[in-house]
C-alpha positions as CSV (number, residue, x, y, z in Angstrom):
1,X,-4.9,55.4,60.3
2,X,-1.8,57.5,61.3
3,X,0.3,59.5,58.9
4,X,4.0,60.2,58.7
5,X,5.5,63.0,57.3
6,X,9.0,61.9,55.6
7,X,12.0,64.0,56.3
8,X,12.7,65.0,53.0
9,X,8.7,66.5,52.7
10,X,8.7,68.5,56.5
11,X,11.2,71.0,54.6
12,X,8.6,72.1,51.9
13,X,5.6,72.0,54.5
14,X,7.4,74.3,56.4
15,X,7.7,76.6,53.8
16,X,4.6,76.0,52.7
17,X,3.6,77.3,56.2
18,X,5.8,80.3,56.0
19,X,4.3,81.4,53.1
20,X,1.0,81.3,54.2
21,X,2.1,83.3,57.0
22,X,3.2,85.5,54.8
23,X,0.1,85.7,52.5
24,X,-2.2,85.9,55.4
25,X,-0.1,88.9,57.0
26,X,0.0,91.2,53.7
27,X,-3.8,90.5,53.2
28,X,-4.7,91.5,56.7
29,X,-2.4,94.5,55.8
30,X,-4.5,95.4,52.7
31,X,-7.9,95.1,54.5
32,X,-6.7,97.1,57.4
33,X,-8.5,100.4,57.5
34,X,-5.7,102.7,58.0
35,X,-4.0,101.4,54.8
36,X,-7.2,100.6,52.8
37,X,-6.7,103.6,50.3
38,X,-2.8,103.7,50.7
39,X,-0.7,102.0,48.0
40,X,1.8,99.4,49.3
41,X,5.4,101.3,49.9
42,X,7.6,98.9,48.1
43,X,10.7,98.2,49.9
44,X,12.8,95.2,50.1
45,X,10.7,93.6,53.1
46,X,7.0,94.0,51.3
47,X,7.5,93.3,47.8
48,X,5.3,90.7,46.3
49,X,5.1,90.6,43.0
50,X,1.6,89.4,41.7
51,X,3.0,85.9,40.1
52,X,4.6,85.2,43.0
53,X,1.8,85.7,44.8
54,X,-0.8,83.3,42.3
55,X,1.8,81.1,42.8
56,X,1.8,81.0,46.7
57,X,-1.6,81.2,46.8
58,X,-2.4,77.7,44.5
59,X,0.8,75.9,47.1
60,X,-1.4,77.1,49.8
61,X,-4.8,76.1,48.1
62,X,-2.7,72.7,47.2
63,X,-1.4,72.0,50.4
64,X,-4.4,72.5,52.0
65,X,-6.7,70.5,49.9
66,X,-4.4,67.6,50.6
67,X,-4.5,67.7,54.4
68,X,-8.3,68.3,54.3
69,X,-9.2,65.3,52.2
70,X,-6.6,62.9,54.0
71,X,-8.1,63.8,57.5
72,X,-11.8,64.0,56.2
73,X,-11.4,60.6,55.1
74,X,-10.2,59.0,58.0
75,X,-12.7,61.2,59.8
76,X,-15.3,59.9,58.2
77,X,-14.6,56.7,58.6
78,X,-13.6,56.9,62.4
79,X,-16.9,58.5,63.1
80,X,-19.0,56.0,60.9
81,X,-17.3,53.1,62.5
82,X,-18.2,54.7,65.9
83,X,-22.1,55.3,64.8
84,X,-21.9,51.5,63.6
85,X,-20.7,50.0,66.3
86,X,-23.5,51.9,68.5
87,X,-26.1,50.9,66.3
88,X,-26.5,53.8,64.8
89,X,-26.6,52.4,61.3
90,X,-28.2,55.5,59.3
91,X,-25.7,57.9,60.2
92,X,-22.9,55.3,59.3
93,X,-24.4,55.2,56.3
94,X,-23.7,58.9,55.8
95,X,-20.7,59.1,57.4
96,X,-19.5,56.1,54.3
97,X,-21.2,57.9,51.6
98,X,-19.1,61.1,52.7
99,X,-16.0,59.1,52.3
100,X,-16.5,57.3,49.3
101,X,-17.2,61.0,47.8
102,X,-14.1,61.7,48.6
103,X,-11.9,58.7,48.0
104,X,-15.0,56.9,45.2
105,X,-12.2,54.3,44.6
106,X,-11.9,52.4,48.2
107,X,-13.5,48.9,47.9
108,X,-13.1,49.0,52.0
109,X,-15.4,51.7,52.3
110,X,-18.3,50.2,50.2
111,X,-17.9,47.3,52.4
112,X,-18.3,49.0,55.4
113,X,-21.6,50.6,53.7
114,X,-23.0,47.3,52.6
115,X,-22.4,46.1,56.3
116,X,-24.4,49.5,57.8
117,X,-26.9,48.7,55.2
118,X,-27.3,45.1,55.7
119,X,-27.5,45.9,59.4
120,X,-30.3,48.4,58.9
121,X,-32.1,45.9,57.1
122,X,-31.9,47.4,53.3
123,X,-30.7,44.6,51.8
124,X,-30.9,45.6,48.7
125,X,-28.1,48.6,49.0
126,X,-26.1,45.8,51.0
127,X,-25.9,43.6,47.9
128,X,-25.0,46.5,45.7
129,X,-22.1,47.6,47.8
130,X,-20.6,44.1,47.8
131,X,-21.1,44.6,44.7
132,X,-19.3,47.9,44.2
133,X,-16.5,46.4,46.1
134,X,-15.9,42.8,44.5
135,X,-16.1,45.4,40.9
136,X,-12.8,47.2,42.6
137,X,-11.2,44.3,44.1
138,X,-12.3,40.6,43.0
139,X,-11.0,38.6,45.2
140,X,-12.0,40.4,48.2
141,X,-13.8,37.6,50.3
142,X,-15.8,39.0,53.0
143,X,-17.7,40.7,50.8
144,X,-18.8,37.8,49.0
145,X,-19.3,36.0,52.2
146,X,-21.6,38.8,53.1
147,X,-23.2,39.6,50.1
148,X,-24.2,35.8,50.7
149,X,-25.7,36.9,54.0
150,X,-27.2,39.6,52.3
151,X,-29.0,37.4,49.4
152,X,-29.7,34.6,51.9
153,X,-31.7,37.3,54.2
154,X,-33.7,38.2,50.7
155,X,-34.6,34.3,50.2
156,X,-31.6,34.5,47.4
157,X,-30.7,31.1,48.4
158,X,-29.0,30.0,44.7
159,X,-27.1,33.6,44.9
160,X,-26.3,33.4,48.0
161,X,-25.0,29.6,47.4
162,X,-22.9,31.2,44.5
163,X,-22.0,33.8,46.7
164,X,-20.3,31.1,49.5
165,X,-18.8,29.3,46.9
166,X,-16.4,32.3,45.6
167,X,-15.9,33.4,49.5
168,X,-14.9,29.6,49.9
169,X,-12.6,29.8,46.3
170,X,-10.8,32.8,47.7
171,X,-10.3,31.6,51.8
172,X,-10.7,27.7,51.7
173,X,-11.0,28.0,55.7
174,X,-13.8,30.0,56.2
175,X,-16.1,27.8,58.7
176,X,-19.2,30.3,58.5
177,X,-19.3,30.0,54.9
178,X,-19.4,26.4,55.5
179,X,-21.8,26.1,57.6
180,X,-23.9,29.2,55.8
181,X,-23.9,27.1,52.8
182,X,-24.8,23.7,54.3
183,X,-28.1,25.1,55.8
184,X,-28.9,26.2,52.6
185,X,-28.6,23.1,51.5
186,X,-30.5,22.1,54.1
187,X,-33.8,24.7,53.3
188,X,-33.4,23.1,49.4
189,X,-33.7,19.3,51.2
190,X,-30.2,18.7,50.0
191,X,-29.0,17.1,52.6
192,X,-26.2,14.7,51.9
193,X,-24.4,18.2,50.2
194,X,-25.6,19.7,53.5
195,X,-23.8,17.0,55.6
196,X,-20.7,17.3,53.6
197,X,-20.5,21.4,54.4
198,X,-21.2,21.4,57.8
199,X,-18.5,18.1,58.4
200,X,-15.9,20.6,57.2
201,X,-17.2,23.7,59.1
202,X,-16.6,21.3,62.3
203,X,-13.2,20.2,60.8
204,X,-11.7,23.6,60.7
205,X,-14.2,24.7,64.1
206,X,-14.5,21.9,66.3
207,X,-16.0,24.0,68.6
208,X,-18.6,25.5,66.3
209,X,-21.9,25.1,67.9
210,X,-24.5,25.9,65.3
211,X,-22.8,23.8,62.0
212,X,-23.0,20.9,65.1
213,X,-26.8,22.0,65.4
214,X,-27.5,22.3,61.9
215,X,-26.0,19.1,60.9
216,X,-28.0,17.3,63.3
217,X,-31.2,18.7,61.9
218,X,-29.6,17.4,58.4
219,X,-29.3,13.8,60.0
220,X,-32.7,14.2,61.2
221,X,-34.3,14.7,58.1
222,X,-32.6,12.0,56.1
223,X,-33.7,10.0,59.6
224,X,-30.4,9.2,60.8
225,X,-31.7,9.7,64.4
226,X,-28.8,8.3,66.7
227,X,-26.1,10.9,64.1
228,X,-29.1,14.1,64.4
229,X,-28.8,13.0,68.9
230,X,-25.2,13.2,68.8
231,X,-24.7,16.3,67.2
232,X,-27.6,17.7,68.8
233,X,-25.9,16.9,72.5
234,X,-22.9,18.3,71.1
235,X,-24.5,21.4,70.6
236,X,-25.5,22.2,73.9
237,X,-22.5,20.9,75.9
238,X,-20.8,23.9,73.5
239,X,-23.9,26.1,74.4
240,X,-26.2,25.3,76.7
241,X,-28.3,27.8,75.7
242,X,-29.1,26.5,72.0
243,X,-32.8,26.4,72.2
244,X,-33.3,24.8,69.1
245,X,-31.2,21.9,69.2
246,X,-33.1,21.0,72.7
247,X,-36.1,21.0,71.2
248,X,-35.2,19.0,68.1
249,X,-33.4,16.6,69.9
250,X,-37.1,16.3,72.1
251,X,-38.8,15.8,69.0
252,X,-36.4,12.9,68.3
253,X,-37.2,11.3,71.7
254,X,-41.0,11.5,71.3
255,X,-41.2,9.8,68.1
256,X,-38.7,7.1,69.8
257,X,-41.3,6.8,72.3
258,X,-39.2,8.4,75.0
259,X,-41.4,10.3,76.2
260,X,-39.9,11.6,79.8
261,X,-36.6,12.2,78.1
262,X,-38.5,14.9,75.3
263,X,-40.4,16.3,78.3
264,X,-37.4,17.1,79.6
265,X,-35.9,18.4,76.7
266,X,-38.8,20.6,76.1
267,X,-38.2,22.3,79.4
268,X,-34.8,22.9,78.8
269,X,-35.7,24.2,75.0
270,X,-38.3,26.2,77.0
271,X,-35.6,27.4,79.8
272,X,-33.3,28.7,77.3
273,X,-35.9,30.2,75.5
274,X,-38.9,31.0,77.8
275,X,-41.0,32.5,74.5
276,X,-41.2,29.4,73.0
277,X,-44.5,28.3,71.5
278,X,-43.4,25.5,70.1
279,X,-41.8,24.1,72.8
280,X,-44.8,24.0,75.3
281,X,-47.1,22.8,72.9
282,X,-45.0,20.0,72.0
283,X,-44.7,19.2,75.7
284,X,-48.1,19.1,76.2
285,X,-48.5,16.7,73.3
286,X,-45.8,14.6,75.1
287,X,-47.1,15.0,78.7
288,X,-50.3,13.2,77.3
289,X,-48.9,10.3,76.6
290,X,-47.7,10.1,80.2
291,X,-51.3,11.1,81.4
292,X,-50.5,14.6,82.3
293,X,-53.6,16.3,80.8
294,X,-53.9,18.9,83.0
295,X,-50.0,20.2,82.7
296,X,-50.5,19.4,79.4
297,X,-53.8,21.5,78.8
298,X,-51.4,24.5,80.8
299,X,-48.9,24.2,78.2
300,X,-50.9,24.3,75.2
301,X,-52.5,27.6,76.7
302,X,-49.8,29.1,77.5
303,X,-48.3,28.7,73.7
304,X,-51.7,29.8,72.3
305,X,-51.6,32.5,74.7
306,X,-48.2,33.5,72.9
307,X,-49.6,32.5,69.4
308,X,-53.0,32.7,69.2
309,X,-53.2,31.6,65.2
310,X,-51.2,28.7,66.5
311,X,-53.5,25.8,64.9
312,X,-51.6,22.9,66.8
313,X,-51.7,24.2,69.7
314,X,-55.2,24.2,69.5
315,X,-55.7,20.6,68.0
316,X,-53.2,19.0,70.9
317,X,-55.2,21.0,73.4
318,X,-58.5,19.5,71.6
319,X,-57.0,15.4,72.4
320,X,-56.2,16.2,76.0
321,X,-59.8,17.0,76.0
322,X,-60.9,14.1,74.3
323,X,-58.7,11.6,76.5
324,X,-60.4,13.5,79.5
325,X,-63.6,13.1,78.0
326,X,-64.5,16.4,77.5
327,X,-65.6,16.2,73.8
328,X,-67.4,19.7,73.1
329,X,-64.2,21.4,74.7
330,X,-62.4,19.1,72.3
331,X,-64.9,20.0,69.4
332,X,-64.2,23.3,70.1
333,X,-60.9,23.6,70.0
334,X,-60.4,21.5,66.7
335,X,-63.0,23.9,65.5
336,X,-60.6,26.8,66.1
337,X,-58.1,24.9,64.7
338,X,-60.0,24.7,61.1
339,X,-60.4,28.0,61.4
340,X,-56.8,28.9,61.4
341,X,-55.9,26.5,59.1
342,X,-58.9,24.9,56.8
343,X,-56.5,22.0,55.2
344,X,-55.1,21.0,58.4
345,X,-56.1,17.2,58.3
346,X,-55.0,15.6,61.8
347,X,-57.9,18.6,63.8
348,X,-60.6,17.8,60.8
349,X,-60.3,13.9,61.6
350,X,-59.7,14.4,65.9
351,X,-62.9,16.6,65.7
352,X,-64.6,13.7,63.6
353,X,-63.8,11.2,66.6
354,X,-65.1,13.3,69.1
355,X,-68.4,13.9,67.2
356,X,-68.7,10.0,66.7
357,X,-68.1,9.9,70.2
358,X,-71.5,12.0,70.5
359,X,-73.1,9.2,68.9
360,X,-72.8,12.3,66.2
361,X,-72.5,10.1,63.4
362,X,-73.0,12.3,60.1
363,X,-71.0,15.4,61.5
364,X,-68.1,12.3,62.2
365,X,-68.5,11.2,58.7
366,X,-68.9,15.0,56.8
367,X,-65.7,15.7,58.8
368,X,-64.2,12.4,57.6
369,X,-64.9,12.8,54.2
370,X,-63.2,16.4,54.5
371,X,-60.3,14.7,56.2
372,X,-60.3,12.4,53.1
373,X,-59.9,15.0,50.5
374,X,-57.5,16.5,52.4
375,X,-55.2,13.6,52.8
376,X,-56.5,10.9,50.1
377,X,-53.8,7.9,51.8
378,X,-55.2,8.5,55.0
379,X,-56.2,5.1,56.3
380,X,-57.1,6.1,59.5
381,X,-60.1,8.2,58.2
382,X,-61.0,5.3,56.0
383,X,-61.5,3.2,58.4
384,X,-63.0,5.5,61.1
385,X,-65.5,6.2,58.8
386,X,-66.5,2.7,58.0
387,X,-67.4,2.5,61.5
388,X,-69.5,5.5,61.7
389,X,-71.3,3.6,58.4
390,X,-71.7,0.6,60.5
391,X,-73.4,2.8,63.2
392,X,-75.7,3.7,61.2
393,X,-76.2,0.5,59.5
394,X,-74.9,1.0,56.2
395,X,-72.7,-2.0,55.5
396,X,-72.1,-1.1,51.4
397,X,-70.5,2.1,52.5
398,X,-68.7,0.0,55.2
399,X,-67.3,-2.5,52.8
400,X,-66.1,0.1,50.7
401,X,-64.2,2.1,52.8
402,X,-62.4,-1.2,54.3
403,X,-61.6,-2.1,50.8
404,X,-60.4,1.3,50.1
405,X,-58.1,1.1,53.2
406,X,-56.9,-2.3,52.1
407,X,-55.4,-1.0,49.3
408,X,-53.3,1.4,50.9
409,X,-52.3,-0.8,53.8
410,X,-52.8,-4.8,52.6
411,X,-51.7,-5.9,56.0
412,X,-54.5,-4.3,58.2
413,X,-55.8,-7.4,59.6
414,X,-58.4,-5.5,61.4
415,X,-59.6,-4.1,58.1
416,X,-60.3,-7.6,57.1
417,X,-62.3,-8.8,60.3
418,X,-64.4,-5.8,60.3
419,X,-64.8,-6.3,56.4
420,X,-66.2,-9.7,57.1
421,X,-68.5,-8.7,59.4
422,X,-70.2,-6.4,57.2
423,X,-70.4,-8.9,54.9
424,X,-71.9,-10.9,57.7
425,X,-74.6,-8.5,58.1
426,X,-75.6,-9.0,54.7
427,X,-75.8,-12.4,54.2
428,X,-72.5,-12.7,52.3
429,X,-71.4,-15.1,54.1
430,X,-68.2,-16.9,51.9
431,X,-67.0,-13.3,51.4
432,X,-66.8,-13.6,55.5
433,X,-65.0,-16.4,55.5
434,X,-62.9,-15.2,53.1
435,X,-61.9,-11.8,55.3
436,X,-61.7,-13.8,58.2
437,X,-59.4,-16.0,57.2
438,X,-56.9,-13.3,55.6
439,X,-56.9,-11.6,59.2
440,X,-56.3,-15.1,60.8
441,X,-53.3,-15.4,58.1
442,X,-52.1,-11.8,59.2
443,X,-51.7,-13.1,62.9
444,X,-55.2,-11.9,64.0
445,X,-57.1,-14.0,67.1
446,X,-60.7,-14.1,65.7
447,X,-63.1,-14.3,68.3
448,X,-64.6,-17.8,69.2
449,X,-68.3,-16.5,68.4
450,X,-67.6,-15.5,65.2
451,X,-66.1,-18.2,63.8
452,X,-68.9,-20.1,65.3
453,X,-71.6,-17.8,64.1
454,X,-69.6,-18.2,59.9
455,X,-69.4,-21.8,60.6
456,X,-73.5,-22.3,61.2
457,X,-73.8,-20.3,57.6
């Protein structure tokens, strides 16, 4: 900040000056040892009268009080905007807290605080320097928008919603609070509200990157997956660096069933981010669909060699195993999997398929069970353990778990057949029929023996 000195004012500082002069000259004169005991000859030159002299001395004091708090404040700040700007965020810190001492009224100052402080991490002093400054100036805007931040980085999220909102009341065009407040509304599962925010975050910033991003991951959740591509593409043509919206748009392809394109994806969610745990062991999961095991057993490694509590890593490294047959590496690693993460359902029921596998039949049906009270709508676990029940020959527990998974799914036609066997086995033989038929009503092709084998009962 520069400082002009009006015309009418350089006058008096002058004098001001040449009184100080004056003062300075007489007191050296005084203090001199020569004249230390002498009295002051008064002659026209050297008379000061002692209220003249109070009264030059409080202009001087005055004057100079005025020019040392104008320049310490701009000093101050100067110097905390330099330490700020160099990351040196604690010394900014001091360098604003010298300033507001001088100047306690400055809702700037406080702002600049809250931003060293919110940059340091302390969160906490941020919000209460927004606040300071909002108290002096209401409607000052960025420091609602980043006392929003602030609050948002504290897990504030209805605050930090409030917070956008005012920044958004006060400058109708500011695209970051947009797009700040639509992920919110994403994290809450709010997604239509979501949608709406980041729409006009891209209206007033076509170019804006992450609210392109964000809003795809919005689409993606309501499962508008063609909308959640598109944005997603967007994204990276604006930066082809945006890791996540690679990989999202990946995971979009592999539930699709396109599996080369989320392979490919992957690797270019993995390029821009090469620390990526997710990544690689998402693209192992996809390269074994495509019979890849052995890349994909490499990229499962390599993203529990970056997370080694990293559960799914571990269970998708546990089916490339299974598909290669390897079931006690696959046993293993499910194992390790449960370990990590005791309710994780999927590694609890993969481990109970490689155990049946064994010809392990109670370990597959203990972990089935487990599975069960995990995830009580499982069908899958049902009906996998109705098999491990007919291994073993007992064809109440096998009817029993098909029923169970016909009342989640009606339209398992395979539940039915297998049902009907059972009741084969034990002599029941209209109930059979009965199954058999419902399958054959579902679309099912019975087998030619068995229809022979109900029709001779």
């Amino acid at each position: 900040m520069q400082f002009r000195i009006e015309k009418g004012k350089r006058q008096k500082e002058q004098g001001k000056r040449q009184t100080l002069f004056t003062f300075y000259f007489l007191l050296f004169t005084l203090l001199s040892p020569g004249c230390r005991d002498k009295p002051v000859e008064e002659d026209s030159t050297q008379t000061v009268r002692k209220g003249d002299r109070r009264e030059t001395k409080d202009e001087i004091r005055d004057t100079r009080d005025e020019i040392r708090e104008t320049r310490s404040v701009e000093a101050c700040i100067s110097q905390a905007d330099l330490n700020y700007s160099r990351g040196r965020y604690d010394q900014a810190v001091s360098d604003y807290t010298e300033a507001i001492e001088i100047n306690p009224g400055d809702a700037a100052i406080y702002y600049k605080r809250g931003n060293a402080y919110r940059a340091g991490g302390d969160y906490d002093e941020a919000i209460a320097d927004y606040t300071k400054s909002i108290e002096i100036k209401p409607r000052y805007a960025e420091a609602c928008y980043y006392r929003a931040i602030a609050c948002k980085a504290k897990g504030l999220n209805d605050q930090a919603i409030s917070d956008f909102t005012k920044a958004l009341e006060i400058s109708p065009r500011l695209a970051e609070a947009y797009h700040n407040r639509g992920a919110l509304y994403i994290a809450k599962e709010l997604y239509d509200e979501a949608i709406v925010d980041l729409d006009k975050a891209i209206e007033i910033c076509p170019q804006y990157a992450m609210a392109h991003r964000d809003r795809g991951d919005a689409h993606k959740a309501k499962g508008q997956y063609d909308q959640a591509v598109f944005d997603y593409t967007r994204a990276v043509a604006l930066t082809p660096t945006c890791a996540e919206a690679y990989y999202n748009r990946a995971f979009i392809y592999y539930q699709k069933g396109r599996h080369d394109l989320a392979i490919s994806d992957f690797t270019k969610a993995i390029e821009a981010r090469p620390a990526y745990a997710e990544a690689y062991c998402n693209r192992g999961a996809a390269r074994i669909t495509r019979g890849a095991y052995d890349e994909a057993i490499a990229d499962c490694s390599k993203a529990i060699e970056m997370n080694p509590d990293y559960a799914e890593a571990y269970c998708n490294r546990g089916a490339v195993y299974f598909a290669k047959g390897l079931y006690d590496e696959a046993i293993s690693d499910c194992s390790k999997a449960l370990e990590i993460n005791p309710q994780y359902a999927k590694a609890c029921y993969n481990r109970a398929v490689a155990h049946h596998k064994k010809g392990q039949y109670d370990r597959a049906i203990s972990d089935l069970t487990r599975t069960l009270e995990i995830d009580p709508s499982d069908v899958r676990a049902y009906s996998r353990r109705a098999v491990a029940y007919a291994a073993k020959g007992e064809y109440d527990s096998v009817i029993a778990d098909y029923t169970k998974a016909l009342e989640i799914n009606p339209g398992l036609a395979v539940a039915y057949i297998n049902r009907g066997i059972a009741h084969y086995k034990k002599g029941q033989y209209d109930q059979a029929r009965q199954d058999v038929h419902k399958a054959q009503a579902l679309g099912y092709e019975v087998q030619p023996a068995l229809l022979e084998a109900l029709n001779t009962n």
